[in-house]
BANU-668565 format. One line per 4 residues: for each residue x, y, z of N, C-alpha, C. Coordinates in nm, 2 decimals. Example, Ala and Ser with C-alpha at 12.3 -4.5 7.8 and 13.67 -1.06 7.14 Angstrom:
BEGIN
1.32/-0.57/0.78/1.23/-0.45/0.78/1.32/-0.33/0.78  1.28/-0.22/0.71/1.37/-0.11/0.71/1.29/0.00/0.79
This chain:
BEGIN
8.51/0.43/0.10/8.42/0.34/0.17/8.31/0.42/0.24  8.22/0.38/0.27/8.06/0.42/0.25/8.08/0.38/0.42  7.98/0.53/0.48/8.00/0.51/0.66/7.87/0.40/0.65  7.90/0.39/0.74/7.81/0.29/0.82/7.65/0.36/0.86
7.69/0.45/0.97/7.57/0.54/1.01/7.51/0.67/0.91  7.42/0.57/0.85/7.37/0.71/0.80/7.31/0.82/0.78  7.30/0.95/0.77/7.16/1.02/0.78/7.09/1.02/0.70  6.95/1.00/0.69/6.88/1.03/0.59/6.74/1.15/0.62
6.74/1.12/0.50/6.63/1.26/0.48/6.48/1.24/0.55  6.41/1.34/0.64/6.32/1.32/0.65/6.18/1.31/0.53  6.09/1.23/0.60/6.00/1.17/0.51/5.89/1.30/0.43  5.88/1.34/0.49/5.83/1.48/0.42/5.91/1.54/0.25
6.02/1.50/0.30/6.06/1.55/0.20/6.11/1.42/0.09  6.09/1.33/0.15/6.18/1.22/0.05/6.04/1.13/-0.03  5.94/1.22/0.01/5.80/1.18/-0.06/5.79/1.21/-0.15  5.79/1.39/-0.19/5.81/1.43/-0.33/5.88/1.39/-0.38
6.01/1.39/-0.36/6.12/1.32/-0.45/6.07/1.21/-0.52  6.03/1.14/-0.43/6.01/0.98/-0.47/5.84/1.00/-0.59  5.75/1.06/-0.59/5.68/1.09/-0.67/5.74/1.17/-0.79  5.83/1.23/-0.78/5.90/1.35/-0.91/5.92/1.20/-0.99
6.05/1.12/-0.93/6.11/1.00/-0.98/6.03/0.92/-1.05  5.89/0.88/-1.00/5.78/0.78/-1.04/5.74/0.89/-1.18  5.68/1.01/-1.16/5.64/1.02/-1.30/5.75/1.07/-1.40  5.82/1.08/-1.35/5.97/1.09/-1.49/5.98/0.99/-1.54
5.98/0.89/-1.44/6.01/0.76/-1.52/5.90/0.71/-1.60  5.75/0.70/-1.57/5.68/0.71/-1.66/5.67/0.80/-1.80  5.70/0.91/-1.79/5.75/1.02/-1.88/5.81/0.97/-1.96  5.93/0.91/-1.92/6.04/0.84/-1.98/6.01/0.73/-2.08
5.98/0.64/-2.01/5.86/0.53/-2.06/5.81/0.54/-2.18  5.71/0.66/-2.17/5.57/0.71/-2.24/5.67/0.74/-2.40  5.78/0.84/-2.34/5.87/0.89/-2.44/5.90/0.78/-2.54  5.99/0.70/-2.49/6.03/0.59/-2.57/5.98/0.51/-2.64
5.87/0.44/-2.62/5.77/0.40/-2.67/5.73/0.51/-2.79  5.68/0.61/-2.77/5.65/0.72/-2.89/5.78/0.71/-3.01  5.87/0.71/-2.97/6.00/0.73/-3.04/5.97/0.59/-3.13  6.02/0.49/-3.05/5.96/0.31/-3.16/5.90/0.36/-3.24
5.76/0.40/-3.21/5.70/0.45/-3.35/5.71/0.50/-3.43  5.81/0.64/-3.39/5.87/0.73/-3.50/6.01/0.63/-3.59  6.05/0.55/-3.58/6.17/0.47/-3.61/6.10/0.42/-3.72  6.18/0.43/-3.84/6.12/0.42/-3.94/6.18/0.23/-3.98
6.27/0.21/-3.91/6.28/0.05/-3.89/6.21/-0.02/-3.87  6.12/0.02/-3.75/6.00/-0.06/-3.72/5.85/-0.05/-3.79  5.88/-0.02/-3.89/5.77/0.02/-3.97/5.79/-0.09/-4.11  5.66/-0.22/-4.05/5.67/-0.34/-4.17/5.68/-0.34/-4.29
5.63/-0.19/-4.35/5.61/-0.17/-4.52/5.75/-0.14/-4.56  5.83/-0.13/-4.48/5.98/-0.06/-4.52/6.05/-0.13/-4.59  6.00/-0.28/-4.53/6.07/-0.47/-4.58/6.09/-0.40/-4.74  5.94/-0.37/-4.79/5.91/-0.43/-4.91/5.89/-0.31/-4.98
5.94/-0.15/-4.93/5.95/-0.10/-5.03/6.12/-0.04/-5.10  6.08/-0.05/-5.23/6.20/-0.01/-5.31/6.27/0.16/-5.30  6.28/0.20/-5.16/6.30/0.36/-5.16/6.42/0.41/-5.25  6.41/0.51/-5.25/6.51/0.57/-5.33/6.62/0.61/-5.27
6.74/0.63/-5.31/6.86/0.66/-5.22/6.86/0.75/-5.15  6.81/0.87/-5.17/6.76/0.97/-5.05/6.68/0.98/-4.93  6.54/0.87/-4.96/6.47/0.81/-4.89/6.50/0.73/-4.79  6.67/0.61/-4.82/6.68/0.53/-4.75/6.82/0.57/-4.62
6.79/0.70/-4.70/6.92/0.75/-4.62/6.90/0.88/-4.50  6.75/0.90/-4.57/6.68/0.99/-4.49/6.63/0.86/-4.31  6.57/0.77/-4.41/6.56/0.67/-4.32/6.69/0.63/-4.18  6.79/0.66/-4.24/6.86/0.58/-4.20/6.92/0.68/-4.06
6.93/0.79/-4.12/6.95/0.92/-4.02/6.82/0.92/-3.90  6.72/0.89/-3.94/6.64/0.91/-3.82/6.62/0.82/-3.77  6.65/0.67/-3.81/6.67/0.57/-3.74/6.78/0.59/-3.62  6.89/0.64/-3.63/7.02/0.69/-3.62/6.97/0.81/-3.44
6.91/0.85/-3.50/6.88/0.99/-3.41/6.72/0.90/-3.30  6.67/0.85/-3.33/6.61/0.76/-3.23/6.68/0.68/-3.18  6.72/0.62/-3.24/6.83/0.49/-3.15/6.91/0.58/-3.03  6.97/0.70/-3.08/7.05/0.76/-3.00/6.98/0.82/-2.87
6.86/0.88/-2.91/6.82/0.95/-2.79/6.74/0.86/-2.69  6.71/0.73/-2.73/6.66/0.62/-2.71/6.74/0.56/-2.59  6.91/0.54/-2.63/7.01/0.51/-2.55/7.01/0.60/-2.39  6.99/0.76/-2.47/6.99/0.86/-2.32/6.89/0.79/-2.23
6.76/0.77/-2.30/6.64/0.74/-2.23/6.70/0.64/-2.10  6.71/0.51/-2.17/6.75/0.40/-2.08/6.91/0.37/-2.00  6.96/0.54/-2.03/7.04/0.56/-1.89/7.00/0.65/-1.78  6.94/0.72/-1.81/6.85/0.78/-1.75/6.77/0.73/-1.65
6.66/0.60/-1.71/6.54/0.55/-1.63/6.64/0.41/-1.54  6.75/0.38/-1.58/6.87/0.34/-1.49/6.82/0.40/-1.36  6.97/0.56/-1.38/6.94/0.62/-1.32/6.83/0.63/-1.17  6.74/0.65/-1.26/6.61/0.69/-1.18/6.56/0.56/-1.11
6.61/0.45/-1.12/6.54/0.30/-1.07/6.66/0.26/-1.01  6.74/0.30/-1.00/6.90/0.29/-0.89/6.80/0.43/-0.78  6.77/0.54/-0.82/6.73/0.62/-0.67/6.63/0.57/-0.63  6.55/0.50/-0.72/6.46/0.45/-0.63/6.43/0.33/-0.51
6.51/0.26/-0.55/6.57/0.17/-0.48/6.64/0.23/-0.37  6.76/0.34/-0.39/6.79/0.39/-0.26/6.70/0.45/-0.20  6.64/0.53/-0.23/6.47/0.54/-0.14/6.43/0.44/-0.10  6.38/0.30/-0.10/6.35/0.23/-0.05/6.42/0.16/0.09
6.54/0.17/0.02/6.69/0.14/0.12/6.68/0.17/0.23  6.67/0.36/0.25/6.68/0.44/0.29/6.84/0.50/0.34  6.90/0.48/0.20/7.00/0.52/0.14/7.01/0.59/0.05  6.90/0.74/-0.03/6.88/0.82/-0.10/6.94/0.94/0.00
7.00/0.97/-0.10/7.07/1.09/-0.08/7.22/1.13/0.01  7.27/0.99/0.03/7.42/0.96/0.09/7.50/0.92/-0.06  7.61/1.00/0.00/7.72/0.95/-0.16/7.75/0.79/-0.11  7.73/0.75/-0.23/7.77/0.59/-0.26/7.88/0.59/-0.18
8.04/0.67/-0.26/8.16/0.68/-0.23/8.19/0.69/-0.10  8.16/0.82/0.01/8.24/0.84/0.13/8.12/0.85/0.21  7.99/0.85/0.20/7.91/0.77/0.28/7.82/0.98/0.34  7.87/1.06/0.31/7.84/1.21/0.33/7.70/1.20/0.27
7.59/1.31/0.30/7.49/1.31/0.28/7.51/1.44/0.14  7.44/1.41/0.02/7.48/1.50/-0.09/7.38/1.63/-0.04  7.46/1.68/-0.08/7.35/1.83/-0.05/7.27/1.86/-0.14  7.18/1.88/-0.08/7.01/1.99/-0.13/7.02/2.00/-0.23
7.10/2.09/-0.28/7.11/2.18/-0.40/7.15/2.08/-0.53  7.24/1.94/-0.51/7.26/1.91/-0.59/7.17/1.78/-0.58  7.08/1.74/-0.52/6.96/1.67/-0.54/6.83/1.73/-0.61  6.83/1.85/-0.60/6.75/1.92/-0.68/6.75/1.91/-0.85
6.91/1.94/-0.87/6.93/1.94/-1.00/6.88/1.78/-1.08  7.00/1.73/-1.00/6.96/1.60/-1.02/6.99/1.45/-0.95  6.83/1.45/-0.89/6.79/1.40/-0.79/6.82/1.25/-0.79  6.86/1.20/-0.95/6.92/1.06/-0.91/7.04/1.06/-0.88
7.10/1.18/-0.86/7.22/1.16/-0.77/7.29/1.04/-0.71  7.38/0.98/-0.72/7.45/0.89/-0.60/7.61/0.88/-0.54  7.65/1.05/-0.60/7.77/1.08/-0.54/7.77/1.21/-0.50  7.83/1.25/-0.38/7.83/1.45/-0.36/7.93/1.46/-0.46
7.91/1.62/-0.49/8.00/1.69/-0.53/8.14/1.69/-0.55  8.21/1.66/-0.41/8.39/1.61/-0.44/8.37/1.48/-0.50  8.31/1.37/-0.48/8.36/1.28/-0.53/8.29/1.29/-0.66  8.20/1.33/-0.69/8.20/1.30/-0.84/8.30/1.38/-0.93
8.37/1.54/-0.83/8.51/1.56/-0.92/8.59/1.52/-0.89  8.66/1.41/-0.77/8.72/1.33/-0.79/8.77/1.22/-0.93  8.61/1.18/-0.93/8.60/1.06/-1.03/8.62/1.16/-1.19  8.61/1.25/-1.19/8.63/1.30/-1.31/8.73/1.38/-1.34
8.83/1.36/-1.22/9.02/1.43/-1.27/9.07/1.33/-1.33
């Protein structure tokens, strides 16, 4: 259960953050979109051509490998639009779970954080 009183970060510093988050997620964005293009699925001439078994299997693998990294993308920009929202809250950077303020070091790494340390090895015994 999540305290009540929380601390949060001063605004000096929860400015950057909140700018890093905005253009990752654009990044993100920008990324995915480029990938659609690379997907050889979404490519209308594919209806109607007769490829050869190598071809459709080459197709089918990189269809395969966008889709996948595609998936990362939009857990990721999750992620990143769940801290932003706790930024707005002004509930960035308190663990969800026991209400503790996550430390520095592991908001750095990765800043959409929403559990400290123990409890995310909790959650993963």
């Amino acid at each position: 259960m999540a305290q009540k009183n929380l601390i949060q970060f001063p605004l000096q510093i929860l400015k950057p953050i909140k700018n890093f988050l905005t253009r990752e997620e654009s990044r993100l964005r920008k990324t995915k979109a480029d990938l659609t293009k690379e997907d050889p699925f979404t490519d209308v001439a594919r209806v109607a051509d007769n490829a050869a078994v190598d071809t459709d299997a080459a197709e089918q693998e990189s269809h395969a490998r966008v889709s996948a990294i595609k998936k990362e993308i939009d857990r990721r920009l999750i992620q990143i639009r769940q801290a932003l929202t706790r930024l707005k809250l002004g509930k960035y950077g308190n663990c969800e779970k026991c209400g503790r303020m996550i430390s520095t070091d592991r908001l750095m790494v990765r800043p959409e954080a929403t559990t400290c340390i123990n409890c995310e090895k909790k959650k993963n015994q």
